[in-house]
C-alpha positions as CSV (number, residue, x, y, z in Angstrom):
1,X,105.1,14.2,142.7
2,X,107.3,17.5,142.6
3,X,109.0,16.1,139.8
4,X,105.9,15.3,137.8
5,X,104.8,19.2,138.2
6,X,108.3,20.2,136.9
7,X,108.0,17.8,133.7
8,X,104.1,19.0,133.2
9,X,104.9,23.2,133.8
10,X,108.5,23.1,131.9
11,X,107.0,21.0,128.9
12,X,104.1,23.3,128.4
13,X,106.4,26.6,129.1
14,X,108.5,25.5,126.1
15,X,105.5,26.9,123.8
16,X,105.7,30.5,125.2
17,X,109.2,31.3,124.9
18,X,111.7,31.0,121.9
19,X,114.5,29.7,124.1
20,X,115.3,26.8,121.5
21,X,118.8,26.7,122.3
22,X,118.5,26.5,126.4
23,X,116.0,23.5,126.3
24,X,117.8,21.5,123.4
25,X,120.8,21.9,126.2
26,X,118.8,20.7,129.3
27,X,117.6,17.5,127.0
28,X,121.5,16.9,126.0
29,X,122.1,17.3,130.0
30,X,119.6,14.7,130.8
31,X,120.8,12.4,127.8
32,X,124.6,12.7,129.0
33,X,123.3,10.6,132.4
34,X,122.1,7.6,130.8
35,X,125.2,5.9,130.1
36,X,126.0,5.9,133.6
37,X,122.5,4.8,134.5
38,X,122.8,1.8,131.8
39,X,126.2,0.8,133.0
40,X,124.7,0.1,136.5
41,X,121.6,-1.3,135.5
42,X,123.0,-3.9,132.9
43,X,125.6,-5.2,135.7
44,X,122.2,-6.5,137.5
45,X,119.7,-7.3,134.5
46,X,120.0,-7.7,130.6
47,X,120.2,-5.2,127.6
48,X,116.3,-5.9,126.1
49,X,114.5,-7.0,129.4
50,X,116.2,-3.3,131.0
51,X,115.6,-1.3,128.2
52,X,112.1,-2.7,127.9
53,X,111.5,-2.0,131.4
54,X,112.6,1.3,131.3
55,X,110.1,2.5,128.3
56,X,107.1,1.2,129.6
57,X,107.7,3.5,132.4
58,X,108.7,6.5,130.6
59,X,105.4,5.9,128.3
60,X,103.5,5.6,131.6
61,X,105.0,8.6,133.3
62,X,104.0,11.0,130.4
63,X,100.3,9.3,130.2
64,X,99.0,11.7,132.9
65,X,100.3,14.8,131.2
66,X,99.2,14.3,128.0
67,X,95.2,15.0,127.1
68,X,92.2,13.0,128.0
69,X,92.0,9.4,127.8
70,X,89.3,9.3,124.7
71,X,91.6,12.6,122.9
72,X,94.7,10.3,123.4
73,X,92.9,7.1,121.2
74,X,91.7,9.9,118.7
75,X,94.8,11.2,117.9
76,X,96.6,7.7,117.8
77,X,93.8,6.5,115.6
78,X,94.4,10.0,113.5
79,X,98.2,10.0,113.6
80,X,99.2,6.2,113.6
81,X,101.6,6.4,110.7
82,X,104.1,9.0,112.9
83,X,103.4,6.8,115.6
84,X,104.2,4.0,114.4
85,X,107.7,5.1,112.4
86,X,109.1,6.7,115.6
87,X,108.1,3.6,117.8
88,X,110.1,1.6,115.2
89,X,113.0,3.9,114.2
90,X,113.3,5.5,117.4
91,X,112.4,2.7,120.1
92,X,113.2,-0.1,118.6
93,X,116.0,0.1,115.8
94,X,117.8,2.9,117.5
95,X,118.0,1.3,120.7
96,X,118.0,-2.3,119.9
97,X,121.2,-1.7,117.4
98,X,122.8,0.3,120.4
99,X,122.9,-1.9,123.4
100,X,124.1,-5.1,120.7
101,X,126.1,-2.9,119.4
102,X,128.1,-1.0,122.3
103,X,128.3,-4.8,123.9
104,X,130.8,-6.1,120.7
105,X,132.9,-2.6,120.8
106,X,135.6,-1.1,122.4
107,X,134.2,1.8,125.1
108,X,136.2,4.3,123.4
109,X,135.4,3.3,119.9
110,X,131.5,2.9,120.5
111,X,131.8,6.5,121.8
112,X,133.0,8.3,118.7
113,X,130.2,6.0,116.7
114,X,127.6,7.5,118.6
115,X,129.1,10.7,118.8
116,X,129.1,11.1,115.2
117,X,125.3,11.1,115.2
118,X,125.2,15.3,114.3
119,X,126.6,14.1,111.3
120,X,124.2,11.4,109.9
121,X,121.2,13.0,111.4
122,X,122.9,16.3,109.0
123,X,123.2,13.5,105.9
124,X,119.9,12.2,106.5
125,X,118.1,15.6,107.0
126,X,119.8,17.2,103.6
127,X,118.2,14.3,101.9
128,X,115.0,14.3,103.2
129,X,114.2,17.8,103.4
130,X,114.7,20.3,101.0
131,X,114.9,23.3,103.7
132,X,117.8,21.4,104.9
133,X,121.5,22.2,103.8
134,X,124.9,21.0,104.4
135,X,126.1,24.9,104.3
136,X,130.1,25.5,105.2
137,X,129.4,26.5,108.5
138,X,127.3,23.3,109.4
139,X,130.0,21.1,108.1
140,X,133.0,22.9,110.2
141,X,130.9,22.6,113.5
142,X,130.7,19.0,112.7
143,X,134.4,18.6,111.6
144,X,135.5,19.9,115.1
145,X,132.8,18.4,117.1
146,X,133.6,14.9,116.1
147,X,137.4,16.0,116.5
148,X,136.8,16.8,119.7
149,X,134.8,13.7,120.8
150,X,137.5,11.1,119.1
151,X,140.0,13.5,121.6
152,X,137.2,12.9,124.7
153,X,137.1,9.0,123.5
154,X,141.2,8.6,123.6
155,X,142.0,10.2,126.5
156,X,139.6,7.8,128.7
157,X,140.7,4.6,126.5
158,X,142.9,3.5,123.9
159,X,140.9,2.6,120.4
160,X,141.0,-0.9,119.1
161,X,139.2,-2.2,116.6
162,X,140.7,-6.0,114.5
163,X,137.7,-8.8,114.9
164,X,134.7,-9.1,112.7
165,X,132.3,-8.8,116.1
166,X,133.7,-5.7,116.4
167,X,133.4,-4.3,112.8
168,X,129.4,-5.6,113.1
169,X,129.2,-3.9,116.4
170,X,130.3,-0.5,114.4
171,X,127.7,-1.2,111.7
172,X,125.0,-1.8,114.2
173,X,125.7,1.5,115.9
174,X,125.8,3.3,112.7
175,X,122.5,1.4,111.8
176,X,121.2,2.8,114.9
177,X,122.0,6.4,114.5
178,X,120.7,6.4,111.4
179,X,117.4,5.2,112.7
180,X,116.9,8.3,114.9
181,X,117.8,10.7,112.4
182,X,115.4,9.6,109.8
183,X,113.0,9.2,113.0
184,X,113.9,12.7,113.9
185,X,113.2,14.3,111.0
186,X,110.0,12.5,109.8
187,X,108.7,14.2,113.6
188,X,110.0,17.3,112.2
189,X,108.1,17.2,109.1
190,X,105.0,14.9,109.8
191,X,103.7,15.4,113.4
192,X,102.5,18.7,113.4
193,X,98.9,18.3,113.9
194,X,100.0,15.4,117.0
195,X,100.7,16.6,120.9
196,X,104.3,15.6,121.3
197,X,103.5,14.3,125.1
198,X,101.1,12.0,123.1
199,X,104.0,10.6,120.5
200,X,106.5,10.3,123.3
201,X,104.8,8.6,125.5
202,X,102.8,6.1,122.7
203,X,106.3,5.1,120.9
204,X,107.9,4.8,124.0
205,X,105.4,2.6,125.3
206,X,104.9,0.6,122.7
207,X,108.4,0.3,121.8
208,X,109.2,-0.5,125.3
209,X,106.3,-3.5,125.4
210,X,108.1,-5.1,122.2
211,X,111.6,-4.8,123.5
212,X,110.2,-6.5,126.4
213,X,108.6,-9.4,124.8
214,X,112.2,-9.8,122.7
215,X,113.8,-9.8,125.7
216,X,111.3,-12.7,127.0
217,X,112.2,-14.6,123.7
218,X,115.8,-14.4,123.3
219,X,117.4,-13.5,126.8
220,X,118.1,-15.3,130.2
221,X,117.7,-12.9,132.9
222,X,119.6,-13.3,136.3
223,X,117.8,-14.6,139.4
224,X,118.4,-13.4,142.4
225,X,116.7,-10.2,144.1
226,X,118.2,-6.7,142.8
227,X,119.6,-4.1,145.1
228,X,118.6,-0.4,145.6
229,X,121.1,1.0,143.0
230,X,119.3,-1.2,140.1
231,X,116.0,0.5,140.8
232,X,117.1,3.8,141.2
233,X,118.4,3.9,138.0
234,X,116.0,2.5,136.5
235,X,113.5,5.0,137.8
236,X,115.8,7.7,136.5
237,X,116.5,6.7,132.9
238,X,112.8,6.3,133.1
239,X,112.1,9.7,134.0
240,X,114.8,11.1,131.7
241,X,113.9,9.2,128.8
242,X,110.1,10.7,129.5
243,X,111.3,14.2,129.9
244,X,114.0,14.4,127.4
245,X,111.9,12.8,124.3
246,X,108.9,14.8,125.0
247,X,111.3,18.1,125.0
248,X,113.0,16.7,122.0
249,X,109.9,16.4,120.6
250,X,108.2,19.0,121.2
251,X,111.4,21.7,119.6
252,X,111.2,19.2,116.6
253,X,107.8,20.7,116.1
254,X,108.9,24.2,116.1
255,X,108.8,25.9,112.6
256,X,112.0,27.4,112.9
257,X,113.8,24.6,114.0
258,X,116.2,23.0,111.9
259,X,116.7,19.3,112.9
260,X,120.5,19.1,111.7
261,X,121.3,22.4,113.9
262,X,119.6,21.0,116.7
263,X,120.9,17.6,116.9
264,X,124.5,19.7,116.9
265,X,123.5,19.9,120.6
266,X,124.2,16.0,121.2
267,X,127.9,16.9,120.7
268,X,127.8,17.9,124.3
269,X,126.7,14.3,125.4
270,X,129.8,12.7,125.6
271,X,131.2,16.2,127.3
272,X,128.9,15.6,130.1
273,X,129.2,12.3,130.1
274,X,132.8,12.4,131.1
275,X,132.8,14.8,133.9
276,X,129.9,12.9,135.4
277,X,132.5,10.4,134.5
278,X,134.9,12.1,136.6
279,X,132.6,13.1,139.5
280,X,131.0,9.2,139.7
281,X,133.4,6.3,138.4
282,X,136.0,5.4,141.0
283,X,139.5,5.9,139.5
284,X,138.5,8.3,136.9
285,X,140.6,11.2,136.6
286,X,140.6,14.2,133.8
287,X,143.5,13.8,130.9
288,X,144.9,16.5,128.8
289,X,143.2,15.1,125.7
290,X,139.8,14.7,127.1
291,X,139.7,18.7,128.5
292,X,140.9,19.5,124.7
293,X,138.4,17.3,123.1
294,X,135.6,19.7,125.4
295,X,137.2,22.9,124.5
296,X,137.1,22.2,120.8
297,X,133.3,21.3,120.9
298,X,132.2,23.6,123.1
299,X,134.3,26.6,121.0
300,X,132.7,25.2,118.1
301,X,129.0,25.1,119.3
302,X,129.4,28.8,120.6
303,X,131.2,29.9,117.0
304,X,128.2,28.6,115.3
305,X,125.0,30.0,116.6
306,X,126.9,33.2,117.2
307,X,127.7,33.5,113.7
308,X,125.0,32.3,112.9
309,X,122.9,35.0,114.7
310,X,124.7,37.7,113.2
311,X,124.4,36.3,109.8
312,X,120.2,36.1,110.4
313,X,120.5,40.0,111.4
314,X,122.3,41.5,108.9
């Protein structure tokens, strides 16, 4: 229950405070642990049936938070277009394109795909909205972030890339990033009028309840009971997948917000990810080329809202 007042008080905190920057961090934090959660998950069930699983509960967990039961119809009724593009780009072409495509790539490679996700969302955002520019700055924070995560990606595993699964398995991943930019900055422009605990938890949902029925369709799931670990993790990503998209979300909505700036935040995913690496996986041990691949992000990121701030003051 503790965690439940957290999610409700933090969420609703986010309005009074301009801290953009802190809580587009903590949702890049929370992010970072999924791949470890979906690596110990898929070793017991399969892609669509887990990932179905998982956001029907996320949808349910943020149900209670959101507004009453006959406001929450309304404003689906009201606000079904939004709804219904993030279920689709967000729920179920980003993550249906991910999970086939991560299982026909190298680790390494399928890392720098997805960490080059700042940069399409950047693409997508510059075309879709005119407030939105590919300025100098923008483009050398994105230069040296996806320097830094090819760096991150070879140091933990050597790239390879020759067969025609694996080329489709790039594509798909590409297909899927550019579904949650487009999905990202249609929330940006379009859902003003919505309660973001009411389009995260809706599309998730939703999404989750049609990844599920695939999943019936076109998988074979395991038998056998599931141990401890399978549920715990599935109760996390659930919980993080709630918490993080209703943040998300939520800072999407802000006026000020840029969605390309914002999404430069996701460059510390895979920074994250591999210390947790480090700290969790057996036999995982830091390498020169990984620490530099942090550094470099991590300079970059700091460089760029610094400058940033003093070019907004003068």
């Amino acid at each position: 229950m503790i965690f439940f007042l957290i999610f409700a008080a933090k969420l609703f905190l986010v309005e009074k405070r301009d801290d953009t920057i802190f809580w587009a961090v903590i949702a890049c934090l929370l992010w970072s642990t999924a791949y470890a959660g979906i690596k110990i998950g898929l070793q017991y069930d399969t892609p669509l049936h887990f990932a179905g699983i998982r956001f029907i509960i996320s949808g349910l967990m943020i149900f209670p938070f959101t507004v009453k039961p006959a406001i929450y119809i309304s404003m689906i009724r009201e606000h079904w277009r939004i709804i219904f593009w993030v279920t689709l780009l967000q729920a179920l072409v980003n993550y249906i394109f991910f999970y086939l495509g991560m299982d026909r790539v190298p680790g390494a490679l399928g890392a720098v795909i997805v960490g080059s996700q700042p940069l399409v969302t950047a693409v997508v955002a510059a075309m879709m909205d005119k407030g939105e520019r590919l300025t100098r700055r923008k483009i050398v924070t994105i230069i040296f972030g996806i320097s830094g995560v090819i760096l991150i990606s070879a140091g933990r595993q050597a790239f390879k890339l020759g067969s025609a699964a694996e080329m489709l398995g790039v594509f798909m991943i590409l297909i899927a990033n550019i579904g949650t930019a487009t999905s990202n900055v249609m929330v940006s422009l379009r859902s003003k009028r919505i309660n973001p605990l009411v389009l995260s938890s809706s599309s998730l949902f939703i999404g989750g309840v049609i990844i599920y029925l695939l999943s019936l369709i076109f998988e074979r799931r395991p038998q056998g009971p599931l141990p401890g670990e399978y549920w715990a993790s599935l109760i996390w990503l659930s919980f993080m997948s709630a918490f993080a998209f209703s943040l998300w979300y939520k800072l999407l909505q802000r006026p000020h917000v840029k969605v390309s700036e914002l999404n430069l935040w996701k460059f510390l995913i895979p920074v994250v990810g591999a210390i947790l690496s480090w700290i969790l996986v057996p036999g995982e041990t830091p390498e020169w080329l990984t620490i530099a691949g942090m550094v470099i992000i991590t300079t970059s990121l700091i460089l760029f809202y610094k400058n940033g701030q003093k070019i907004h003051s003068a």
